[in-house]
FIKOLZA-1660 file (N, C-alpha, C; in steps of 0.1 Angstrom, whole numbers, plus 5000, padded with zeros to 4 digits):
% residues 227
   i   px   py   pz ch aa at
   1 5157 1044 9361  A  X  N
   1 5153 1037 9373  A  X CA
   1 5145 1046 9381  A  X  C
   2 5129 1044 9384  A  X  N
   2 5123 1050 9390  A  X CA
   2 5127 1050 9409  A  X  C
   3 5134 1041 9413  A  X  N
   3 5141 1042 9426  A  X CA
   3 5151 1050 9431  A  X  C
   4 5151 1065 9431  A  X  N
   4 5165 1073 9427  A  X CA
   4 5167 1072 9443  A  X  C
   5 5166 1060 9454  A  X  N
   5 5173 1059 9464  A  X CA
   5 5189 1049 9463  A  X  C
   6 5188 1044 9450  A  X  N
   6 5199 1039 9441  A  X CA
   6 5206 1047 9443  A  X  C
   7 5202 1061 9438  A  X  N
   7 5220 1068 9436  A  X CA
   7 5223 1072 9447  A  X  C
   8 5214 1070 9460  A  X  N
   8 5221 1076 9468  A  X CA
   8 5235 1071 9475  A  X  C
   9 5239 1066 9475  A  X  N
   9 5259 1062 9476  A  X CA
   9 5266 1072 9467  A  X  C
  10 5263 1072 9454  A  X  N
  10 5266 1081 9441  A  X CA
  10 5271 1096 9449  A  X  C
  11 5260 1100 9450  A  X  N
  11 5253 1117 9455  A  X CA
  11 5266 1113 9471  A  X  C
  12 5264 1103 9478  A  X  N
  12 5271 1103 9489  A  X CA
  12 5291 1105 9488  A  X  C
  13 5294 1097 9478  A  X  N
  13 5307 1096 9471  A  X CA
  13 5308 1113 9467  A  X  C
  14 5297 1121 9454  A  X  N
  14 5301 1126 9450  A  X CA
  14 5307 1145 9460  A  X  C
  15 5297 1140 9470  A  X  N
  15 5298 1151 9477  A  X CA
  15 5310 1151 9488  A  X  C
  16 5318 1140 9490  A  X  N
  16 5327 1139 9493  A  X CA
  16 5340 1139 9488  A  X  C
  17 5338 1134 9470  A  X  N
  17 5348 1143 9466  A  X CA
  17 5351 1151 9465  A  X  C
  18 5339 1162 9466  A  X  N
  18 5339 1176 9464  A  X CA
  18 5347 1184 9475  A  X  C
  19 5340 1181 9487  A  X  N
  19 5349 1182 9499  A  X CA
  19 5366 1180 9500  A  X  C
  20 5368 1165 9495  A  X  N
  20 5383 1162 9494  A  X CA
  20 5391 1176 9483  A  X  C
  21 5382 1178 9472  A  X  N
  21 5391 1186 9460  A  X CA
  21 5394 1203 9463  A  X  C
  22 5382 1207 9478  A  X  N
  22 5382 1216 9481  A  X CA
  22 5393 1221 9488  A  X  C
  23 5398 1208 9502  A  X  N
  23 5405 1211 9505  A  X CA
  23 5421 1209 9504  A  X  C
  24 5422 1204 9490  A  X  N
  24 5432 1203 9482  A  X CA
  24 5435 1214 9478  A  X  C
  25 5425 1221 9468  A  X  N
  25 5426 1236 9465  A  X CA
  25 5431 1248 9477  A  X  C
  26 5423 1246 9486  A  X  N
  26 5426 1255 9497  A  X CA
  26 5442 1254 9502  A  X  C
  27 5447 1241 9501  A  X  N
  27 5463 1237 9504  A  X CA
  27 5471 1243 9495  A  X  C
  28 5466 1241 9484  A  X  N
  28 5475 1249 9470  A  X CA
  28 5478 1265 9472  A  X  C
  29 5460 1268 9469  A  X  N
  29 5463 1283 9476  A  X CA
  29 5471 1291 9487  A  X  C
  30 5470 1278 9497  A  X  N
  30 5480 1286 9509  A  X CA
  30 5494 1289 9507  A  X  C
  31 5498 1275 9497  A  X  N
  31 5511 1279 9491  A  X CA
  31 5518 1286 9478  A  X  C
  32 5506 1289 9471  A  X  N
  32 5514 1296 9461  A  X CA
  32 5505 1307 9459  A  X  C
  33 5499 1310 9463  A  X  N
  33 5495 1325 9469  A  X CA
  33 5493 1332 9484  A  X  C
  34 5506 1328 9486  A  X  N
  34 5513 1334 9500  A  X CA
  34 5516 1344 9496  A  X  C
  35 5520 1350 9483  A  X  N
  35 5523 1364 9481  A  X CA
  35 5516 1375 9483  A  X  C
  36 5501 1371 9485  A  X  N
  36 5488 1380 9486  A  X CA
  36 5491 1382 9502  A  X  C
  37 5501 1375 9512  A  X  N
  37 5491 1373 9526  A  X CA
  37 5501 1387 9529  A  X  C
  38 5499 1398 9542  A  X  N
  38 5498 1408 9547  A  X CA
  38 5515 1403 9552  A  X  C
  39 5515 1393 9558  A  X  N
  39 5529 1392 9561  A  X CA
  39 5538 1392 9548  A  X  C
  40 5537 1387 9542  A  X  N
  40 5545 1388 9532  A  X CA
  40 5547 1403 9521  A  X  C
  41 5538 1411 9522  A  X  N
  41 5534 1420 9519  A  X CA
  41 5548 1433 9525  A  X  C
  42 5538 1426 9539  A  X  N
  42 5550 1440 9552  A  X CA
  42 5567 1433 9550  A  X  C
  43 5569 1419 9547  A  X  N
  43 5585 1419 9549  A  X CA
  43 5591 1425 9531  A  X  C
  44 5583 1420 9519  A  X  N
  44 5586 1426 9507  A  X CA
  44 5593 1442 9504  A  X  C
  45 5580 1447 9509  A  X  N
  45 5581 1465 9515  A  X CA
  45 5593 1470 9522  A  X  C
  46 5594 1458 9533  A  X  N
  46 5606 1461 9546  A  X CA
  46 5618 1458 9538  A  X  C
  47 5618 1449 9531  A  X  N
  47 5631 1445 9519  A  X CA
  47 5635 1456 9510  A  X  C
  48 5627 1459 9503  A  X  N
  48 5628 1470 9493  A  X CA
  48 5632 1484 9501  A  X  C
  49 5629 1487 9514  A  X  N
  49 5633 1496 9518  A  X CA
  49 5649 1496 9524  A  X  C
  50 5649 1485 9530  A  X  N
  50 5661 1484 9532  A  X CA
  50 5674 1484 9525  A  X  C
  51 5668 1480 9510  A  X  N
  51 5678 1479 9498  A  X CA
  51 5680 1495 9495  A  X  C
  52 5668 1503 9493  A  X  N
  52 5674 1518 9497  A  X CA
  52 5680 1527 9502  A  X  C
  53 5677 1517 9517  A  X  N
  53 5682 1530 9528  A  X CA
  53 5701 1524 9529  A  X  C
  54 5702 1508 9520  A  X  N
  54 5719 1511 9524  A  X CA
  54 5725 1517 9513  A  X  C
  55 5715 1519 9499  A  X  N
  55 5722 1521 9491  A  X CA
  55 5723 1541 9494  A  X  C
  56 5711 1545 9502  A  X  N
  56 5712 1557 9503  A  X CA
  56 5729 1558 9514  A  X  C
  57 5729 1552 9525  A  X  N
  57 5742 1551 9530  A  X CA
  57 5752 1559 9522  A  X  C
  58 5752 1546 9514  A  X  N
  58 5769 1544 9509  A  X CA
  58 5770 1564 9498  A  X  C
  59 5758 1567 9494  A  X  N
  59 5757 1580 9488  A  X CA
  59 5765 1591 9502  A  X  C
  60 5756 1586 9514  A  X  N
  60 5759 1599 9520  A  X CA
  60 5776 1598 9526  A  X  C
  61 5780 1583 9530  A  X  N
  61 5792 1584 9532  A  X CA
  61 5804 1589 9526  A  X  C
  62 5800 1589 9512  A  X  N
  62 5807 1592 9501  A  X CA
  62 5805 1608 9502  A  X  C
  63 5794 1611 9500  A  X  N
  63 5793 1627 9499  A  X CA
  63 5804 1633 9513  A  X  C
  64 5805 1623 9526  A  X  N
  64 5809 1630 9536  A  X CA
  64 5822 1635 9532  A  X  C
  65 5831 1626 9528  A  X  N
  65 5846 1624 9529  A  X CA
  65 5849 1637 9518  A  X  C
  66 5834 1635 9510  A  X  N
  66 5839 1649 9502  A  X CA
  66 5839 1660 9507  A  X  C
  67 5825 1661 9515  A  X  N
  67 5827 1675 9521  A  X CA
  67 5838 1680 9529  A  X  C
  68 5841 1671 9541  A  X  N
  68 5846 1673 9553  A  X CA
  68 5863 1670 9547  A  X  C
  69 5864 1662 9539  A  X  N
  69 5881 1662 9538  A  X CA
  69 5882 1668 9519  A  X  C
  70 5883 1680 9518  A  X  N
  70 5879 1686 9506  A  X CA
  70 5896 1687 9500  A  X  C
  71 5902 1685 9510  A  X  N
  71 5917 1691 9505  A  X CA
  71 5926 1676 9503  A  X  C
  72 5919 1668 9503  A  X  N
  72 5924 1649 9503  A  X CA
  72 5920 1644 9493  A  X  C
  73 5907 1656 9482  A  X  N
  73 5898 1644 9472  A  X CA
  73 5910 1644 9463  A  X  C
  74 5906 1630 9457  A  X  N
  74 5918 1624 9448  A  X CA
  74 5902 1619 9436  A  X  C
  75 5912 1612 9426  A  X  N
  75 5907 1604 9417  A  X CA
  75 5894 1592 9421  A  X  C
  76 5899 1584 9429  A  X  N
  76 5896 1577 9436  A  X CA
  76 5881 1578 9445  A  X  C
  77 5886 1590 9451  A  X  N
  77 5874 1594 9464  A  X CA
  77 5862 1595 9448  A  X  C
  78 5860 1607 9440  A  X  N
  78 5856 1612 9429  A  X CA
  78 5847 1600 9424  A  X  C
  79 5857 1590 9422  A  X  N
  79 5851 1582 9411  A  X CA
  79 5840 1571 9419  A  X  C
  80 5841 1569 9435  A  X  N
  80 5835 1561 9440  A  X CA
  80 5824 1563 9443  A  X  C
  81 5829 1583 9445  A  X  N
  81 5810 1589 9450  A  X CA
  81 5799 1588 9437  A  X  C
  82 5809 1589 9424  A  X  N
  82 5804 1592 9412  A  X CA
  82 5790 1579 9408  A  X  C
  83 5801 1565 9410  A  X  N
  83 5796 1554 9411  A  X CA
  83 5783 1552 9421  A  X  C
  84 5783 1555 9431  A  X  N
  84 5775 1555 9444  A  X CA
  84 5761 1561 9438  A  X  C
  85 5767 1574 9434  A  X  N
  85 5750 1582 9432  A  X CA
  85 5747 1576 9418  A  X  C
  86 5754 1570 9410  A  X  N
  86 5743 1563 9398  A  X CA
  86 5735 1546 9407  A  X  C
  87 5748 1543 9414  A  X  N
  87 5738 1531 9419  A  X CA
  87 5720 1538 9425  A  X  C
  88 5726 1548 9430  A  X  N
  88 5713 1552 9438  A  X CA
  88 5699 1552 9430  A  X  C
  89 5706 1560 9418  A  X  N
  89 5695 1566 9410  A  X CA
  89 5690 1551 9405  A  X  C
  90 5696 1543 9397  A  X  N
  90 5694 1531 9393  A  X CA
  90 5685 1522 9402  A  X  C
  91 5691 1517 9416  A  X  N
  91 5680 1513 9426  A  X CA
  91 5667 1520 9426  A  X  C
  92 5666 1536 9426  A  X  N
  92 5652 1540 9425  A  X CA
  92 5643 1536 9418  A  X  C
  93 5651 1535 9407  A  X  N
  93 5640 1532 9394  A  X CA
  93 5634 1515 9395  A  X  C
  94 5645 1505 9398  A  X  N
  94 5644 1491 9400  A  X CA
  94 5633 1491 9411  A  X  C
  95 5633 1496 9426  A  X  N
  95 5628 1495 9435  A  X CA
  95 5612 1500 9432  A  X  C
  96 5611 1509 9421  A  X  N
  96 5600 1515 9420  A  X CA
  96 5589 1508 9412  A  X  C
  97 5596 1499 9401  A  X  N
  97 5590 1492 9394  A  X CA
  97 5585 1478 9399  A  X  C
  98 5594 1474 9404  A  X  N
  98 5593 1462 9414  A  X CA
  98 5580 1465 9422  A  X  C
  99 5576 1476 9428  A  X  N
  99 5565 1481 9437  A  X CA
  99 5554 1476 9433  A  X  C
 100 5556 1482 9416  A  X  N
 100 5542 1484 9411  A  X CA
 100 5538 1473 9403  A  X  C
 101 5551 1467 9402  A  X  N
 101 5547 1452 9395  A  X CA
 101 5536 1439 9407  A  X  C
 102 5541 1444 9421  A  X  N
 102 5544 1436 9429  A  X CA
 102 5526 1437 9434  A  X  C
 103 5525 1453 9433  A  X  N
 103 5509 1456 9434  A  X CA
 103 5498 1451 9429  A  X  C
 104 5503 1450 9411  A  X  N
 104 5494 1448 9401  A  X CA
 104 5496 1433 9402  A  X  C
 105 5505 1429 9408  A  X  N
 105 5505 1411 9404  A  X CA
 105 5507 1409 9389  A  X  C
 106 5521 1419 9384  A  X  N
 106 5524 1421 9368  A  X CA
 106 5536 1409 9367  A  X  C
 107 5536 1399 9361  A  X  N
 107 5541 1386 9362  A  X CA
 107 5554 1391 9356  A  X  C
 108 5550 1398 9345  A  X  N
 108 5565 1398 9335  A  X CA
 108 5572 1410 9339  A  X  C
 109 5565 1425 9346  A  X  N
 109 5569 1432 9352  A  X CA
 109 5579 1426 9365  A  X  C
 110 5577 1415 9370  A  X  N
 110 5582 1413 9387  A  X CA
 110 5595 1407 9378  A  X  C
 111 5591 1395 9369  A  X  N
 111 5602 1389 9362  A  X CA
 111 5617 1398 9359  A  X  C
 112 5615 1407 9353  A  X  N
 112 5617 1416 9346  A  X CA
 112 5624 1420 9358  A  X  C
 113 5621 1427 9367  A  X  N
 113 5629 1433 9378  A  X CA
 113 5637 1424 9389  A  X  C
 114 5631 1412 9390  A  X  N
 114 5643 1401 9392  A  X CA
 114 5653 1402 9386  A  X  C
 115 5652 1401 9373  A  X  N
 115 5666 1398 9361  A  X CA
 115 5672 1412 9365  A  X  C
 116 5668 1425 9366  A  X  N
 116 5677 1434 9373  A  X CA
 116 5684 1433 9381  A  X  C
 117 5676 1425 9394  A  X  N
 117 5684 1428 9407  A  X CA
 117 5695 1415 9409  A  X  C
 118 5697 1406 9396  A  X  N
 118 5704 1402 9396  A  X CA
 118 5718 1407 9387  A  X  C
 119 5713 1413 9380  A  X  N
 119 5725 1419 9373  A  X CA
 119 5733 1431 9380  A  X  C
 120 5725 1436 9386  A  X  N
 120 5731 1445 9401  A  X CA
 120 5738 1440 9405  A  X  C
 121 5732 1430 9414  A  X  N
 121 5743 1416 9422  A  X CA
 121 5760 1419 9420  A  X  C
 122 5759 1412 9400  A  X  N
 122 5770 1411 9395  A  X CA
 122 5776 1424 9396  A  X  C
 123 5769 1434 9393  A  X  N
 123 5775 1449 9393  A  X CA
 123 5781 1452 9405  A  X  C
 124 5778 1449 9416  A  X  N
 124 5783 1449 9430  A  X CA
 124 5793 1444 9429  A  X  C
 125 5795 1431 9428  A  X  N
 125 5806 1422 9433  A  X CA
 125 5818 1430 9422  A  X  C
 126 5813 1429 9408  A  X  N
 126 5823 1436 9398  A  X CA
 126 5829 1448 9408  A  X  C
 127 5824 1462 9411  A  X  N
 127 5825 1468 9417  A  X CA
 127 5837 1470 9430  A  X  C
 128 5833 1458 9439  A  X  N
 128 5839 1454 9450  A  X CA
 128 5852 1449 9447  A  X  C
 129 5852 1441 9435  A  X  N
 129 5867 1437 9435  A  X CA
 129 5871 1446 9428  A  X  C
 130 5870 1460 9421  A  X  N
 130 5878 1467 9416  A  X CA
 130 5884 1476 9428  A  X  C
 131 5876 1480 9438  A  X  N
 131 5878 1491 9449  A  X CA
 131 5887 1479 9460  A  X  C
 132 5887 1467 9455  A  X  N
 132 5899 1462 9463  A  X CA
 132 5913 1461 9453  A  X  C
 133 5914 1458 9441  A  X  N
 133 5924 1457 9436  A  X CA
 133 5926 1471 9435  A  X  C
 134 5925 1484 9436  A  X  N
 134 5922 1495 9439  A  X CA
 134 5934 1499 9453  A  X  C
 135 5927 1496 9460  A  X  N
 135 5934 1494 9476  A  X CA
 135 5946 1490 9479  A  X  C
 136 5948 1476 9469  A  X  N
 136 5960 1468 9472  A  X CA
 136 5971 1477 9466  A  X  C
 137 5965 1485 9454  A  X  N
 137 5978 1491 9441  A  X CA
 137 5979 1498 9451  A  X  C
 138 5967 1514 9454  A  X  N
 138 5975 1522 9460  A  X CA
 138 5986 1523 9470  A  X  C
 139 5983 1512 9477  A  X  N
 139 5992 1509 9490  A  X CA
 139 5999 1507 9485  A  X  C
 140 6006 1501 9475  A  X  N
 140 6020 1492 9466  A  X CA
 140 6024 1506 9462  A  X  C
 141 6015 1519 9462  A  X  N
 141 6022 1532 9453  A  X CA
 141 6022 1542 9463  A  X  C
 142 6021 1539 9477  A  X  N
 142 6025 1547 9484  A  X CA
 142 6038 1553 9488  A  X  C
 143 6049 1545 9488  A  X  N
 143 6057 1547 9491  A  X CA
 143 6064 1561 9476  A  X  C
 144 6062 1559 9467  A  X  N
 144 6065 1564 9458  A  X CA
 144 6055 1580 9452  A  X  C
 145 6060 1593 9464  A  X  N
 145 6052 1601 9462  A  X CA
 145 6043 1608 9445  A  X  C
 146 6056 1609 9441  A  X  N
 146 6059 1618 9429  A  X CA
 146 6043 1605 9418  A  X  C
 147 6048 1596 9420  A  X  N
 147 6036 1588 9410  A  X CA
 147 6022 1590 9416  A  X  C
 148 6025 1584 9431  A  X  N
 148 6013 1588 9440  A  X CA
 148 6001 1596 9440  A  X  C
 149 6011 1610 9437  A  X  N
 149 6005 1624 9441  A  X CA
 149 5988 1629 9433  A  X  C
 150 5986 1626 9424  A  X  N
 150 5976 1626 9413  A  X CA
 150 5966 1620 9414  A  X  C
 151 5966 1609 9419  A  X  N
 151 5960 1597 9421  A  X CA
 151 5956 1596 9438  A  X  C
 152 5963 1597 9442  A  X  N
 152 5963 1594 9463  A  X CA
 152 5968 1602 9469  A  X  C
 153 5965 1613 9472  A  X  N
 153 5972 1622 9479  A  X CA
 153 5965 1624 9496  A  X  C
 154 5966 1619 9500  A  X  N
 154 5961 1621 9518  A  X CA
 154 5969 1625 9526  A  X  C
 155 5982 1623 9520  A  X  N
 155 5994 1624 9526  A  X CA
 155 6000 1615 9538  A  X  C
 156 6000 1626 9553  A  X  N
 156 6002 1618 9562  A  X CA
 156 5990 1613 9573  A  X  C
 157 5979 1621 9565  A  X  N
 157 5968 1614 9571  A  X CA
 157 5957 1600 9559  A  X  C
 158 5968 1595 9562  A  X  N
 158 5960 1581 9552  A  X CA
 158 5954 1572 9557  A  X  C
 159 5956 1573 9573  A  X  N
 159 5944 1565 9581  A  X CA
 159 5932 1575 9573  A  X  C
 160 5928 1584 9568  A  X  N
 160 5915 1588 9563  A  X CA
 160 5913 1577 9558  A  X  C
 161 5924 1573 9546  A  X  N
 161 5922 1567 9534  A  X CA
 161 5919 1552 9535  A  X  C
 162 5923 1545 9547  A  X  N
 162 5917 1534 9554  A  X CA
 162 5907 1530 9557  A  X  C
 163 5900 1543 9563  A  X  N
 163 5883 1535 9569  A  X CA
 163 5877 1541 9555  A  X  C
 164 5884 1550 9547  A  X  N
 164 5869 1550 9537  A  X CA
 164 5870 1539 9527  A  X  C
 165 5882 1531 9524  A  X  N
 165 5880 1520 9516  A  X CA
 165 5876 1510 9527  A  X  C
 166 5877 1512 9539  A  X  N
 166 5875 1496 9546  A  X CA
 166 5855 1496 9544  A  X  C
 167 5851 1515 9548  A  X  N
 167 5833 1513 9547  A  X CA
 167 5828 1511 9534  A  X  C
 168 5835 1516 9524  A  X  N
 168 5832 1509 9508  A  X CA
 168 5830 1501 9509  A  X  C
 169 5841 1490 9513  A  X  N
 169 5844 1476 9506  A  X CA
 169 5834 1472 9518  A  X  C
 170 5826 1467 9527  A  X  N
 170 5819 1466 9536  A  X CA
 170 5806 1470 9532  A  X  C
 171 5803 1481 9530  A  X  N
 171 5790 1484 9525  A  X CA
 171 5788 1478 9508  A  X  C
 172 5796 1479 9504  A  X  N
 172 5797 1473 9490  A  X CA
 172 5791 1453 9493  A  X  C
 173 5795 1443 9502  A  X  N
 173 5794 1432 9502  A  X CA
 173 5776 1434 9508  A  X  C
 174 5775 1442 9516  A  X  N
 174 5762 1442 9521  A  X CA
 174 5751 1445 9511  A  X  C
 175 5754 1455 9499  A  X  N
 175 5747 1459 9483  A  X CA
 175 5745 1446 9477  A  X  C
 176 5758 1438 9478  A  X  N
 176 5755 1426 9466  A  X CA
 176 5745 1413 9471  A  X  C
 177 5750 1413 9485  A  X  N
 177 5739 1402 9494  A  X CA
 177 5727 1408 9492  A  X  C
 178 5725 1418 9496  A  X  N
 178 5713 1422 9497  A  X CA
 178 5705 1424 9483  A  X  C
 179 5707 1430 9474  A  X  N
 179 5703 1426 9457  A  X CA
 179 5702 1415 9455  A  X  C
 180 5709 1405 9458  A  X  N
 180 5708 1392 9456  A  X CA
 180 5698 1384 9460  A  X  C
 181 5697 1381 9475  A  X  N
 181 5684 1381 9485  A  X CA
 181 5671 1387 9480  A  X  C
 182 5672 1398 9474  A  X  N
 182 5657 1407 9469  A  X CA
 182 5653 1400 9454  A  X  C
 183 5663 1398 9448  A  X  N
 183 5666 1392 9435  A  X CA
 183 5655 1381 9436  A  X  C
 184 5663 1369 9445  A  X  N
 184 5657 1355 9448  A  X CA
 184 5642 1355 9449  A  X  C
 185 5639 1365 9466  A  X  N
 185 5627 1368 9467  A  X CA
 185 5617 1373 9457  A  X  C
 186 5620 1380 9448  A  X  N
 186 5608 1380 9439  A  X CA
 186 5611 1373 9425  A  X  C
 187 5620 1358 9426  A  X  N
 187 5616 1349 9417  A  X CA
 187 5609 1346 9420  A  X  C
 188 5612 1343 9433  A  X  N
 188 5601 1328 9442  A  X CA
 188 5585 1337 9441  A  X  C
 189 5582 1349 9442  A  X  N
 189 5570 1354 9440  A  X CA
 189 5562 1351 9426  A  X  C
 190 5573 1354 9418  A  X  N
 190 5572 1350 9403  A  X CA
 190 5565 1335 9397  A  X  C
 191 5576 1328 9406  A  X  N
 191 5572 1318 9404  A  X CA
 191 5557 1312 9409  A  X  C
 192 5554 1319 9425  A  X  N
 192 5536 1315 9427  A  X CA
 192 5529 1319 9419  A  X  C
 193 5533 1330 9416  A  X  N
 193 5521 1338 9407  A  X CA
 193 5520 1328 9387  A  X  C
 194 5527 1327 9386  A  X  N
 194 5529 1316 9370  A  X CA
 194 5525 1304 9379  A  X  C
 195 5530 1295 9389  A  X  N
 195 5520 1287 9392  A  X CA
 195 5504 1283 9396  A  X  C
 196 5501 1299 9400  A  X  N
 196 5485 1304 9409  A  X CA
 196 5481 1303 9388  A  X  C
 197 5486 1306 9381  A  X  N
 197 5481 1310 9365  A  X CA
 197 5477 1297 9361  A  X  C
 198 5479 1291 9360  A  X  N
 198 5485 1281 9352  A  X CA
 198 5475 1269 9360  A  X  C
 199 5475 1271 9373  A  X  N
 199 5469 1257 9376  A  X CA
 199 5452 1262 9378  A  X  C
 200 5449 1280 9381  A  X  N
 200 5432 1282 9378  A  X CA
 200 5432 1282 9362  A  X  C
 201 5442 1283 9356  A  X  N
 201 5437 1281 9341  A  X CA
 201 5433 1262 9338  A  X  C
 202 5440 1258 9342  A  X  N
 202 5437 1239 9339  A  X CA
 202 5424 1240 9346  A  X  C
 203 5419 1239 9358  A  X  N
 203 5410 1240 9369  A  X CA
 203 5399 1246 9361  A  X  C
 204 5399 1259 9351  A  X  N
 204 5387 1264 9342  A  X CA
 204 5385 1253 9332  A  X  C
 205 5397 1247 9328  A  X  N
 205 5394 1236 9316  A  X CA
 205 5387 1222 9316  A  X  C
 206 5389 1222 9333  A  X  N
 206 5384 1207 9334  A  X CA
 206 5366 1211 9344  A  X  C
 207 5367 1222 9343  A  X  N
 207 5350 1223 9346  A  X CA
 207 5340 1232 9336  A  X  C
 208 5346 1231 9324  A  X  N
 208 5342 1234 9315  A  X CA
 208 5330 1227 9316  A  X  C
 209 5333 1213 9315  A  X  N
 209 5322 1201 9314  A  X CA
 209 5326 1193 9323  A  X  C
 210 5315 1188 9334  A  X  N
 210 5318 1180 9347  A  X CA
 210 5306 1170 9349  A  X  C
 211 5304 1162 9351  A  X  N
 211 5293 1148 9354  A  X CA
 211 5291 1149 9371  A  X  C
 212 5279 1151 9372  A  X  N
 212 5274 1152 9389  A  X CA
 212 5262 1147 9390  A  X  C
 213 5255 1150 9402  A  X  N
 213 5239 1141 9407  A  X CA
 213 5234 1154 9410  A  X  C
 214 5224 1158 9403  A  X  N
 214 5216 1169 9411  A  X CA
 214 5208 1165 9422  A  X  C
 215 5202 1179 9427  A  X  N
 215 5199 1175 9439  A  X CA
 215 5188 1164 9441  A  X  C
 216 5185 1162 9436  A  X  N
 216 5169 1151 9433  A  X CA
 216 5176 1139 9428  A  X  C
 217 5192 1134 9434  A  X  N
 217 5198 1127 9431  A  X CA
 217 5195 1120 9419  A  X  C
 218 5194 1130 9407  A  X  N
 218 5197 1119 9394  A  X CA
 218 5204 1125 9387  A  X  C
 219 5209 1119 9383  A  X  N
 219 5222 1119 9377  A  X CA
 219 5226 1125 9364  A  X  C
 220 5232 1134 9360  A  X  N
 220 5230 1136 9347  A  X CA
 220 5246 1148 9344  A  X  C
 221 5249 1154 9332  A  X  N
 221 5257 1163 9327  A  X CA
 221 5252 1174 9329  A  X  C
 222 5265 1185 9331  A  X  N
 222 5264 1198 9331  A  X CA
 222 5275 1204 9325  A  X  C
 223 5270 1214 9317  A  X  N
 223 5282 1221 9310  A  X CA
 223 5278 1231 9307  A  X  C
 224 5290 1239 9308  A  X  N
 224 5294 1252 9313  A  X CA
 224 5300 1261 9302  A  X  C
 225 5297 1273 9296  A  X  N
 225 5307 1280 9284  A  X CA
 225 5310 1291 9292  A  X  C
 226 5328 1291 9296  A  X  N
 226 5333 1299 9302  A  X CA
 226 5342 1307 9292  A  X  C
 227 5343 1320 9291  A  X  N
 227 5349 1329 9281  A  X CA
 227 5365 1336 9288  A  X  C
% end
């Protein structure tokens, strides 16, 4: 049709869908690549530090009781600090990987360090209820020196022996919340980033080949070989 004032409605429609699909796209982006934005960046960071500096804690409190009450270590004190400094070392390596995954935008890397910080979790809580059923025994074997003595010896200062299982068990609930919480947080990252994949990969498929009005509104096919 030599009247290409015909398509003009066409050309008018099509340029308005364009506009509608744009800012569709732009909606999507805001929500599943919120992982890129600066705020989310600085609270990620602020998380991951935080999960260090209690796990560093619970190391130094432990180291204290050793230093400062040297003549009270028992079985117990020993085996908690022992525990403490592997959690530590362990979080470094979790925390460290998580970083670089989180940098690279390494999908199976972040995955991967989720499924850690959830098994932590469990390691925590496991943990927590042992240093309470722990608590309960020794108290039940206090009264009975002679078995006691090997095992709990603080003697008549066992208010020691009080606040350092009460900061354990305390700092221990705050490890598992907190692993947990970091856990979540970088599913939900996980999961933008496999959805940000997934929906520019369909988005490459379906403009492979697309029907439009050039500018001289006529109308015709365009197709694209994207690699």
């Amino acid at each position: 049709m030599s009247d290409k004032s015909y398509f003009l409605p066409f050309y008018d429609v099509y340029k308005d869908n364009i506009e509608k699909r744009r800012l569709i796209i732009n909606k999507l982006n805001l929500n599943i690549e919120e992982y890129k934005t600066t705020r989310t960046k600085v609270f990620m960071y602020t998380l991951w530090s935080s999960v260090l500096f209690i796990f560093f804690i619970e190391v130094l409190i432990n180291l204290l009781f050793v230093i400062y009450i040297p003549s009270y270590i028992n079985i117990v004190s020993r085996l908690i600090f022992f525990l403490s400094v592997c959690d530590f070392i362990i979080i470094v390596i979790i925390v460290t990987k998580g970083i670089y995954g989180y940098y690279k935008v390494n999908y199976s890397v972040l995955q991967k360090n989720a499924n850690f910080f959830f098994y932590l979790t469990i390691w925590s809580f496991l943990k927590l209820l042992l240093y309470v059923i722990l608590t309960i025994l020794l108290f039940v074997l206090i009264q009975n020196e002679k078995t006691n003595h090997p095992l709990y010896y603080y003697g008549s200062r066992k208010v020691y022996y009080n606040y350092f299982m009460e900061i354990v068990i305390t700092v221990n609930i705050v490890k598992a919340v907190l692993t947990l919480f970091t856990g979540q947080k970088i599913q939900y990252i996980c999961s933008c980033i496999k959805t940000s994949i997934i929906l520019k990969n369909k988005m490459l498929k379906n403009f492979k080949k697309q029907s439009f009005l050039f500018d001289d509104y006529t109308y015709g096919t365009f197709t694209t070989n994207i690699i």
